[in-house]
N, C-alpha and C positions, 0 to 999 in steps of 0.2 A: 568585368563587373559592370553591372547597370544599373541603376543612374548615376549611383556616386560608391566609393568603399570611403567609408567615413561618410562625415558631412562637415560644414560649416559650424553646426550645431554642436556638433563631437564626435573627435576623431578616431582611429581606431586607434588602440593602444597595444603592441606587438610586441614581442621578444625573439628577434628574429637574422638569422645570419646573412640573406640575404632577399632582395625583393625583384619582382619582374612587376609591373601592370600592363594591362590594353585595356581601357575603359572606353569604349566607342558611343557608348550613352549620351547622356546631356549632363552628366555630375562627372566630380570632378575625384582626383585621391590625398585624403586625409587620415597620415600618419604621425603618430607621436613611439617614437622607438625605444625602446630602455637604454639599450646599449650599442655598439658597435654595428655596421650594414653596409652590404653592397649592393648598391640601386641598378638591377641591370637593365636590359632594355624596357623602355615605355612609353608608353600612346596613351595622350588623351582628347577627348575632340568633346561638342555639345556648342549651341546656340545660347546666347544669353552672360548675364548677369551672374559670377561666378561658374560659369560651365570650364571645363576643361582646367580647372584649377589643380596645379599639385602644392601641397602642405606637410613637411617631410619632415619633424623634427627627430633630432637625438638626444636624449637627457643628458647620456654619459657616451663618451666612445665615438670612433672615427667616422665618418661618413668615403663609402667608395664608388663615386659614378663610372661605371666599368660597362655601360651600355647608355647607347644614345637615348636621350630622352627629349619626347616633343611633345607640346599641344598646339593643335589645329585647330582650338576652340575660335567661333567668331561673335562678334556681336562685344557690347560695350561691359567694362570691367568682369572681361573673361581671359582665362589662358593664363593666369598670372602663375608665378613660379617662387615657391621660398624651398630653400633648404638650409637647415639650420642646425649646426654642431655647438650645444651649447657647451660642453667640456670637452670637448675632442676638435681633430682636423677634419675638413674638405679636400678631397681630390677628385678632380674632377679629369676623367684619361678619358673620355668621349663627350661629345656634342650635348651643349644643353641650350634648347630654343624653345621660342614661344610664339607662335604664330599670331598672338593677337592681344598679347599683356604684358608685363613687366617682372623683371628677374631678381631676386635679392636674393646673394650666398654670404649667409654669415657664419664664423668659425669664431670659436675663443681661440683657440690655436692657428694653424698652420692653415692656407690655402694654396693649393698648386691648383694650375690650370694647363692642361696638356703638358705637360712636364718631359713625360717621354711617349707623348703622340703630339696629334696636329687640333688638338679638342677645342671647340669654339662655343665661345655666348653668344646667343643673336637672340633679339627681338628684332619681329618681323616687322610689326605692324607700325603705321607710323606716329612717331613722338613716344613711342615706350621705352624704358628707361632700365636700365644695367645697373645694382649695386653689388660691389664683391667689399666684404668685410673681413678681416682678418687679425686677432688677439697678437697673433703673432707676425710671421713673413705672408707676404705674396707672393709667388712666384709664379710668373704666366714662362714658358717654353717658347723657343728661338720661331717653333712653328703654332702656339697658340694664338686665337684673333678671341676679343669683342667689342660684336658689331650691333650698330643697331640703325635704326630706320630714323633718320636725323634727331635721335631719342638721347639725354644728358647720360655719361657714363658717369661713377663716382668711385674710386678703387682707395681703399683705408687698408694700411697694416699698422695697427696701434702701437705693437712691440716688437719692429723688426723692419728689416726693408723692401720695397718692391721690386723684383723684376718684370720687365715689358714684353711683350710680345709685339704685335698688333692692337690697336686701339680705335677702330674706325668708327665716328658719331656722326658722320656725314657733315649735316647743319648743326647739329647738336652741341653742348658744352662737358667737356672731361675734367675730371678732377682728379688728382694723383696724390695720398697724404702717406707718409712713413715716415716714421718715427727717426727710421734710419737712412741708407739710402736708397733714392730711384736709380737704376740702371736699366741700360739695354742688355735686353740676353743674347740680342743676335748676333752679339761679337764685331769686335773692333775694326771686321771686313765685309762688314754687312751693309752696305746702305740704303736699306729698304725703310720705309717707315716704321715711327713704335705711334705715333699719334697722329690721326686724321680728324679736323673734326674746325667747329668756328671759333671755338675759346679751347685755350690751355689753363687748367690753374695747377701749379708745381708746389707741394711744402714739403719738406723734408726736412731731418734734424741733421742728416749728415751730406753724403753729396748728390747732386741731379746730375747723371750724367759724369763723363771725365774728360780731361784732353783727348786722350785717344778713343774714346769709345763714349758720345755724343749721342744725348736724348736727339733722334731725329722726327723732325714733326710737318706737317703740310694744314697749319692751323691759321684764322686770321687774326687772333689775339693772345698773347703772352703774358701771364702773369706769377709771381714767382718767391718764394720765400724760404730760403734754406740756406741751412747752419752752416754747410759746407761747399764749396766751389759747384758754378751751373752751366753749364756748356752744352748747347740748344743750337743745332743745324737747321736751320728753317728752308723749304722746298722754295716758298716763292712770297710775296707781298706779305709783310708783316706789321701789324702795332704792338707797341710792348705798350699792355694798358689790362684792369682788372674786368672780370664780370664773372658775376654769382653761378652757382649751379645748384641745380636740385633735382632729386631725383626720387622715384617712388620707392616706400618702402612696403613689402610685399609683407602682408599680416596673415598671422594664424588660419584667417577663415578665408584667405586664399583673394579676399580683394585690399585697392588699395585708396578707394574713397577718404578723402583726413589725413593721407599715411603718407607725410613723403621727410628725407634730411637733404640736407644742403648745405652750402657753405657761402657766406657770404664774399662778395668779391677783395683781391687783394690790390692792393696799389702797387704798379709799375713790379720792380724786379730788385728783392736785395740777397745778396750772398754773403755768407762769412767770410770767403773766401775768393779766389777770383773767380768771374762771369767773363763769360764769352756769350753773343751769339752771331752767327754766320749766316747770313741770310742770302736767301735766290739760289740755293742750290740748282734747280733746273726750270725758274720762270722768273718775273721779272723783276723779283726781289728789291720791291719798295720796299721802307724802310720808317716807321712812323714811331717817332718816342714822344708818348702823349704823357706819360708818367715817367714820375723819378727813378733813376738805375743807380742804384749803390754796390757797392762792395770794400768788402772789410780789404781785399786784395786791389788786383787791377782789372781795369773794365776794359772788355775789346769788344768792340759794335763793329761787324764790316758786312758791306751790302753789296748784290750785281748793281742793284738799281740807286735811286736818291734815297737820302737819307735828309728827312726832316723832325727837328726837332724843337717840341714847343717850347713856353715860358716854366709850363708845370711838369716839365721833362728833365729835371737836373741830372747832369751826370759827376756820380763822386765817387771816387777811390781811396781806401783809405792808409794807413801805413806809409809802406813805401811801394806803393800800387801807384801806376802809371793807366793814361786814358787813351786809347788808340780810338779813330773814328775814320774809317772810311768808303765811302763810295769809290766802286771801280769801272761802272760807265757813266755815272751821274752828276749831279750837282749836291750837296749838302748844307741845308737851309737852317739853321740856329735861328728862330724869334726873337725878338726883344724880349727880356729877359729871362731867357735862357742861360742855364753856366754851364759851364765843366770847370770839375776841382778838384785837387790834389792836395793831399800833407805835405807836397815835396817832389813827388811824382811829377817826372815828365809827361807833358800832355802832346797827340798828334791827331791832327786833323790832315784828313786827304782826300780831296774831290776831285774824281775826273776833268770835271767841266768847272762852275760857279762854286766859291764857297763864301756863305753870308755867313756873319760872325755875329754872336752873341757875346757873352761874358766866358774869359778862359783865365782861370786864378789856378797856376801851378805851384802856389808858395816861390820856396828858392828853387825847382824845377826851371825846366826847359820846354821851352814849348815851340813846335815844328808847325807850320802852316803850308799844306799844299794845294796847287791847284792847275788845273788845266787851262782852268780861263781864270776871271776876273776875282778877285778875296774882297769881298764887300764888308761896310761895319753895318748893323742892323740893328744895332742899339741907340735911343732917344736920347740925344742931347740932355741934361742939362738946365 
């Protein structure tokens, strides 16, 4: 088709089991479906302001990417990609990219992403931006990635949980919401990453991650809000502290000018249940708590490197949760006023080298203080 099948203007309206395009023109493909479709291979390309745009809705019924689909559109608010199952699922078993726009898969139902392939999201271009929406589950495959060109990713399953794949934003900020919980799918002998990228924000209503089987992540910020226990392997240098994300939402007529959701940033890290994270799995895992860490459970912070923690960094545990804090080649810095607390809970602190003390309130706990070298007080007189 040449210049566009559809337009901006109006789309075509189909009844149709399944589709192919190669639009090599300057327009782009605009569908509105009736029912159920398998989107199989497609090419789009075009120069400009809406060129290469695909607009794919479904009224009723499942959506099936069963062929790769690209635009090589260039030039500014072009290439953009929406696919939209309003009463049905998205699956996605092959490659969906955009060489020069921004992606939004939304489902009232169900979204799998390579499930049983190796299918990937990428925007190419730089600072374009990944939304996957899901009524129901997410589920991205042990071998599925999306990537994008230092561009915010944003992944929502309203009524059910996510699983991870790959997550690469480069510089960019991710965002992870379910209802239910976040997991990794690559199994509890995997330790490859599920998130690359410069901010984390985690919400969940049930758990992030488990003891055995840990969101792993190589991000510079952490932030976190879930119902049920959070357990975060971190690759190298980390803060636990919030920042916003936002991300474009791709419209009907195929640009996203006005069009974008987000989420405002969260503070520090709190669980229902116990939090762990583990930081410097393979670099030099600083360790920075600029925000408060709570848990309904017991907190364990442990780091390769130092572990500093500010005044507006409280650590608290709650029940009969216990607070473990340790640096294994480092010093560990507590500010003036700073705390760790406890209902009762035992508290330990343990630094290789220096450990400066802030405020440590373990009720009728016990509290362990270790150190390599010198336990400094660090708190104002008085």
């Amino acid at each position: 088709a040449e210049p566009a099948s559809g337009s901006t203007g109006g789309s075509l309206r189909t009844e149709l089991g399944s589709l192919a395009a190669d639009n090599s023109g300057n327009g782009g493909l605009f569908v509105i479906e009736k029912d159920g479709l398998t989107l199989n291979a497609t090419t789009l390309a075009g120069v400009g302001v809406g060129a290469g745009a695909l607009s794919l809705t479904l009224l009723t019924g499942d959506l099936q990417v069963a062929g790769a689909v690209k635009s090589t559109a260039t030039g500014t608010d072009s290439g953009h990609i929406l696919l939209s199952a309003q009463q049905g699922s998205v699956t996605l078993a092959a490659n969906l990219v955009s060489g020069s726009g921004s992606i939004s898969v939304l489902a009232q139902d169900a979204l799998r992403i390579g499930v049983a392939s190796s299918a990937r999201v990428q925007t190419q271009a730089a600072g374009q931006t990944v939304e996957l929406q899901a009524g129901g589950a997410l589920t991205m495959g042990a071998g599925a990635s999306i990537v994008t060109n230092n561009g915010a990713q944003r992944l929502v399953a309203n009524n059910g949980a996510v699983e991870l794949g790959l997550l690469d934003a480069g510089t960019g900020a991710v965002a992870v919401h379910a209802s239910g919980a976040i997991s990794d799918a690559q199994g509890d002998a995997d330790t490859a990453v599920n998130v690359r990228a410069a901010s984390l924000r985690l919400q969940a209503g049930g758990d992030a991650g488990s003891g055995i089987n840990a969101i792993e992540t190589a991000v510079g910020r952490l932030s976190a809000e879930v119902g049920g226990g959070l357990f975060v392997v971190e690759d190298d240098a980390l803060e636990l502290a919030g920042s916003a994300v936002s991300v474009n939402r791709v419209k009907a007529d195929g640009t996203v000018i006005g069009s974008t959701v987000g989420d405002a940033a969260l503070t520090g890290l709190w669980a229902g249940a116990d939090l762990m994270v583990d930081n410097g799995r393979t670099g030099d895992g600083v360790l920075v708590v600029s925000e408060a860490v709570t848990a309904a459970g017991s907190v364990t912070l442990l780091a390769q490197g130092a572990i500093t923690q500010s005044a507006a960094g409280g650590i608290s545990a709650g029940g009969a949760g216990t607070v473990d804090v340790q640096s294994f080649t480092g010093a560990i810095a507590m500010a003036d006023g700073a705390v760790a607390q406890t209902a009762g809970g035992n508290v330990r602190y343990a630094a290789a080298t220096t450990l400066t003390l802030g405020e440590i309130d373990a009720g009728m706990g016990s509290v362990s203080l270790v150190a390599g070298g010198s336990i400094l007080d660090n708190v104002t007189e008085a």
